[in-house]
Backbone as XML, in Angstrom:
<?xml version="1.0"?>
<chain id="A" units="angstrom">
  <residue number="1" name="UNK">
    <atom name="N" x="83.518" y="106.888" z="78.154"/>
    <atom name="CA" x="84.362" y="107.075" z="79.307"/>
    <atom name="C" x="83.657" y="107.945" z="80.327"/>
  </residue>
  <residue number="2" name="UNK">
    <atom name="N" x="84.380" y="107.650" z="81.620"/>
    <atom name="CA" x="82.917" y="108.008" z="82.447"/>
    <atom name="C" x="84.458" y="108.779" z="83.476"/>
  </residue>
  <residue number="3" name="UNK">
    <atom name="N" x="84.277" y="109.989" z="84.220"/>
    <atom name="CA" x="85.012" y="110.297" z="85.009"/>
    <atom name="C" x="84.401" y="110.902" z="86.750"/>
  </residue>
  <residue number="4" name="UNK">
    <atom name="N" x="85.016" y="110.235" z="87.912"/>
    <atom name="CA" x="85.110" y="110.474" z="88.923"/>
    <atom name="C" x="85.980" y="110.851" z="89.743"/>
  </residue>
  <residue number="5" name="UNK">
    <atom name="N" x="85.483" y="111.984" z="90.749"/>
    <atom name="CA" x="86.735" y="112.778" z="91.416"/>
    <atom name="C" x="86.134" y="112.053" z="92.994"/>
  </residue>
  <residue number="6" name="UNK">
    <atom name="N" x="87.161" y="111.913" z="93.620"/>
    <atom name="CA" x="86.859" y="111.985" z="95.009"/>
    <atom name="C" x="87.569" y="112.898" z="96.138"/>
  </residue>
  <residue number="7" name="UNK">
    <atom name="N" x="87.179" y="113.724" z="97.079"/>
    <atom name="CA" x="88.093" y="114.483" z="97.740"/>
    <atom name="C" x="87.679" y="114.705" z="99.255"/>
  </residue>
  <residue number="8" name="UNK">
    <atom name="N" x="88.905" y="113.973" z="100.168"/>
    <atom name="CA" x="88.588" y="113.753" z="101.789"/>
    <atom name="C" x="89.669" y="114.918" z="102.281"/>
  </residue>
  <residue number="9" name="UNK">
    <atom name="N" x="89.558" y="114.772" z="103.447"/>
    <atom name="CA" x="90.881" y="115.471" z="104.651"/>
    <atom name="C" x="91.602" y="115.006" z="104.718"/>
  </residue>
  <residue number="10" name="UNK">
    <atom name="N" x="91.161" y="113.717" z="105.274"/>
    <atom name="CA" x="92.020" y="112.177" z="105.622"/>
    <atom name="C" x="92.504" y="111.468" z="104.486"/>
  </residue>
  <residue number="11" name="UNK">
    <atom name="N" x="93.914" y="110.830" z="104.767"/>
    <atom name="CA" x="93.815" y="109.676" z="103.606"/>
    <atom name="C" x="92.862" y="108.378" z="103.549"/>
  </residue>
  <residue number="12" name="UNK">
    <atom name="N" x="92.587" y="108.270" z="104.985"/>
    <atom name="CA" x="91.750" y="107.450" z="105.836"/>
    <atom name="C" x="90.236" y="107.251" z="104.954"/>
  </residue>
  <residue number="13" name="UNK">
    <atom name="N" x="89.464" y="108.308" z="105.240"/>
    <atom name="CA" x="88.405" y="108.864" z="104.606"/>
    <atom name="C" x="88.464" y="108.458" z="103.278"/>
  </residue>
  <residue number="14" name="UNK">
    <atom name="N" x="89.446" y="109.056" z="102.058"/>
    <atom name="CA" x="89.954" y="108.908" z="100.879"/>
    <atom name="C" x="90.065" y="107.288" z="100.537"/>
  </residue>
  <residue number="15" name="UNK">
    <atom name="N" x="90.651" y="106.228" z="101.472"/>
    <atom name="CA" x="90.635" y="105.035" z="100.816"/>
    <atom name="C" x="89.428" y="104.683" z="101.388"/>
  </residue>
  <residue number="16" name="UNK">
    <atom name="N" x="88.517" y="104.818" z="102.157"/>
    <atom name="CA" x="86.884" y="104.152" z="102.588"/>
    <atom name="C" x="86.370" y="104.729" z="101.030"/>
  </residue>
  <residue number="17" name="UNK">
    <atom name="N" x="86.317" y="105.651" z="100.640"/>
    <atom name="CA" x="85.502" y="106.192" z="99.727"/>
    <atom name="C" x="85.687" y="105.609" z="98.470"/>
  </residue>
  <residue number="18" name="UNK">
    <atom name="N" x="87.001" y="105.363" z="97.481"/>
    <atom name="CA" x="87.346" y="104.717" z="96.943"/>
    <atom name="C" x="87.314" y="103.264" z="96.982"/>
  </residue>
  <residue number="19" name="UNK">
    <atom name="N" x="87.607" y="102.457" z="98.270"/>
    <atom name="CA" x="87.144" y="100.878" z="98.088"/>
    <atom name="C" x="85.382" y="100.923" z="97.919"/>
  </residue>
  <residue number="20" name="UNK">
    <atom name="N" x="85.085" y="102.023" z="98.792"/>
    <atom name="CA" x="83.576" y="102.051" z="98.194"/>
    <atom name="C" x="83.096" y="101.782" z="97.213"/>
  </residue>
  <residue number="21" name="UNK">
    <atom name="N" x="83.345" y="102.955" z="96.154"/>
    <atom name="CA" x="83.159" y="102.998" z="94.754"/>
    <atom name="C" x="83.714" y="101.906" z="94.086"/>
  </residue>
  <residue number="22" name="UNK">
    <atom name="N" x="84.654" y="101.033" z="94.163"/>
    <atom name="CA" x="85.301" y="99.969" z="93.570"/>
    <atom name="C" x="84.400" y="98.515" z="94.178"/>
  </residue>
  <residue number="23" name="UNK">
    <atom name="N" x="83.826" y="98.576" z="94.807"/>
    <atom name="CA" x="83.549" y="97.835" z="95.527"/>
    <atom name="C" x="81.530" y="97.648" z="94.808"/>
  </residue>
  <residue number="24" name="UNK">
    <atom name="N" x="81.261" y="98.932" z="94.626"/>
    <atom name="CA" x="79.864" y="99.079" z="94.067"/>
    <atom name="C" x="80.150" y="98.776" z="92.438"/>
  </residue>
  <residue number="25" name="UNK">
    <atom name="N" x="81.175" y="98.748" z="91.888"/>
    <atom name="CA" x="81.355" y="99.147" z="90.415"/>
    <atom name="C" x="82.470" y="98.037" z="90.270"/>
  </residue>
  <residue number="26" name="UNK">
    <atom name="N" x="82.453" y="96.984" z="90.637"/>
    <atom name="CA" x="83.277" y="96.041" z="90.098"/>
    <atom name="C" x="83.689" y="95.352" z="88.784"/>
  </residue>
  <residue number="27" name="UNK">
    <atom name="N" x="82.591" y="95.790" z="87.820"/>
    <atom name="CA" x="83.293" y="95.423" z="86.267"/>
    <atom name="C" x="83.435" y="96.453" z="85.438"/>
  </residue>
  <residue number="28" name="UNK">
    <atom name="N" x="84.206" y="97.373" z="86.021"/>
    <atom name="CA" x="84.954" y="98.551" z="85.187"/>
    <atom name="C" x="85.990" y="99.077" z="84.954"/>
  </residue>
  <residue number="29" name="UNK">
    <atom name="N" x="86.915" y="98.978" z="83.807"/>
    <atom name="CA" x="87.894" y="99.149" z="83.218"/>
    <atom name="C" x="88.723" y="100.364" z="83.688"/>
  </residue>
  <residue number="30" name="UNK">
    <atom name="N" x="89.663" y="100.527" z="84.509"/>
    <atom name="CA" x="89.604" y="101.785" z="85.049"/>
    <atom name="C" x="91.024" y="102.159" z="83.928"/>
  </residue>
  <residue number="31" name="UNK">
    <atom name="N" x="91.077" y="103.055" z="83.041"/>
    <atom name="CA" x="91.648" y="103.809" z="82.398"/>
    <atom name="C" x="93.066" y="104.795" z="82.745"/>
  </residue>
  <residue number="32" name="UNK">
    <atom name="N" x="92.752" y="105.735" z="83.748"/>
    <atom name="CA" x="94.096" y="106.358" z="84.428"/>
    <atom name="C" x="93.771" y="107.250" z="86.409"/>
  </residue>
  <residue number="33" name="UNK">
    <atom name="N" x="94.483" y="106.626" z="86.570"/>
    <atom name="CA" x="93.851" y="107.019" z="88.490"/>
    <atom name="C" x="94.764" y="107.470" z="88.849"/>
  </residue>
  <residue number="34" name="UNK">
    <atom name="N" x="95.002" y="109.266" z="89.222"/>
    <atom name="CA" x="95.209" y="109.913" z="89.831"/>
    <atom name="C" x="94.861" y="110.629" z="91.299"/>
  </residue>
  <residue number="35" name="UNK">
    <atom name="N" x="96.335" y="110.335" z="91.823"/>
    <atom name="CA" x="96.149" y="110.720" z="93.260"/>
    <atom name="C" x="97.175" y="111.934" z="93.989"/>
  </residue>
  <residue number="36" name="UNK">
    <atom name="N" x="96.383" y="112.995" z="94.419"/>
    <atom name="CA" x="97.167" y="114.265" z="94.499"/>
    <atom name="C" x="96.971" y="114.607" z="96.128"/>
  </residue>
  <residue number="37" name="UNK">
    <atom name="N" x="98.213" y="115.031" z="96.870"/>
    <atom name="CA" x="97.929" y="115.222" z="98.117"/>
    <atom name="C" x="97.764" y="117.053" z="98.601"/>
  </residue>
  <residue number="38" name="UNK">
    <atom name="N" x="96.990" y="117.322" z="98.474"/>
    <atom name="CA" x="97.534" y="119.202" z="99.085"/>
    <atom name="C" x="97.589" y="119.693" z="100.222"/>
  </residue>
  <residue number="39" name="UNK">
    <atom name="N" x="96.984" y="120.685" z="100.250"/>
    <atom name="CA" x="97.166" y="121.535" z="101.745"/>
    <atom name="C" x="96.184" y="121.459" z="102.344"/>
  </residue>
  <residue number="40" name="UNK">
    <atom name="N" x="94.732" y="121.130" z="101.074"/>
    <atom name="CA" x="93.553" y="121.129" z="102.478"/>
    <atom name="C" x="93.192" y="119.891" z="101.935"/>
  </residue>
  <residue number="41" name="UNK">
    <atom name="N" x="94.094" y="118.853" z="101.968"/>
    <atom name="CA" x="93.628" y="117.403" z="101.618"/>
    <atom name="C" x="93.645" y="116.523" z="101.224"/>
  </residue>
  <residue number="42" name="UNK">
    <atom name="N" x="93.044" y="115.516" z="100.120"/>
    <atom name="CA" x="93.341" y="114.448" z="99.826"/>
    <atom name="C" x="92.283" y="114.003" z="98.564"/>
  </residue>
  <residue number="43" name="UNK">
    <atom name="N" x="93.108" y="113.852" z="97.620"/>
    <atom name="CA" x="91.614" y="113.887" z="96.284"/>
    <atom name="C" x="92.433" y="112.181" z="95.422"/>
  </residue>
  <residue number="44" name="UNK">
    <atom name="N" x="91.497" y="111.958" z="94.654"/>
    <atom name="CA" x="91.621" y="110.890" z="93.761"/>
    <atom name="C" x="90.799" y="111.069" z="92.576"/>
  </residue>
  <residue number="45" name="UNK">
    <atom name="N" x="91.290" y="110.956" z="91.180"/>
    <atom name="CA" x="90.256" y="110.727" z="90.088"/>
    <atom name="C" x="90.628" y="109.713" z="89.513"/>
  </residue>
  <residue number="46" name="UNK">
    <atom name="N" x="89.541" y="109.508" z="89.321"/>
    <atom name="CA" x="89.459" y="108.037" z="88.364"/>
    <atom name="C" x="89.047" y="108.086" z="87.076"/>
  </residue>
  <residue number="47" name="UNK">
    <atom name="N" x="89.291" y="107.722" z="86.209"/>
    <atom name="CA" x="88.483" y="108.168" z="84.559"/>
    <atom name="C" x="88.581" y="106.209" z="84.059"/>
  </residue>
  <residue number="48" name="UNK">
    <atom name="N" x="87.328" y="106.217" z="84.011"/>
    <atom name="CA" x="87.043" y="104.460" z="83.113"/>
    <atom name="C" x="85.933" y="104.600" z="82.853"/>
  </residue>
  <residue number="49" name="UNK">
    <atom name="N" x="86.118" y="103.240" z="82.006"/>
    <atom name="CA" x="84.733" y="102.838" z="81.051"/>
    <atom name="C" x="83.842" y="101.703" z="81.965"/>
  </residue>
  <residue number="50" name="UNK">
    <atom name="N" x="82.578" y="102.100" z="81.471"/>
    <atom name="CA" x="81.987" y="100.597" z="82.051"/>
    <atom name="C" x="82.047" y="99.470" z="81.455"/>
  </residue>
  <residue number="51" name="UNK">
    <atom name="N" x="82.011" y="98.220" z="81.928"/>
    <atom name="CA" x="81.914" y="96.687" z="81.321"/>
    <atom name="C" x="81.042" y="96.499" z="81.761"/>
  </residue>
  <residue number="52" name="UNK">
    <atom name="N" x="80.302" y="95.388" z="81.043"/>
    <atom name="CA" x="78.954" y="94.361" z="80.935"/>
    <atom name="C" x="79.368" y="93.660" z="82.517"/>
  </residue>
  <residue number="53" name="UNK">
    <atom name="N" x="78.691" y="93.136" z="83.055"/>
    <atom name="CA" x="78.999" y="92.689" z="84.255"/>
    <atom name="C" x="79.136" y="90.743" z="83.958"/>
  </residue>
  <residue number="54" name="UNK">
    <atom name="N" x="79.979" y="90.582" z="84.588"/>
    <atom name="CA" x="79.997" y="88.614" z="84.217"/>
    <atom name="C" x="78.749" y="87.903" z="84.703"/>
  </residue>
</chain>
């Protein structure tokens, strides 16, 4: 299991960064994705495994 945090200002910022990463890493099992909003921002973690690619 492999874990990634991501953390913008914007929510804006926050989903470019994330379709990013989903977008580079397309055969991976994503496990549990948390998304927390605070005071100075905007974060996401992701925790998954990798797959063999098709």
């Amino acid at each position: 299991m492999k874990f990634i945090c991501f953390n913008t200002m914007t929510e804006k910022g926050l989903t470019k960064k994330v379709n990013e990463f989903l977008q580079e890493n397309q055969y991976i099992e994503i496990i549990k994705f948390d998304y927390e909003v605070g005071t100075s921002g905007y974060g996401v973690g992701i925790l998954y495994n990798e797959t063999k690619s098709m």
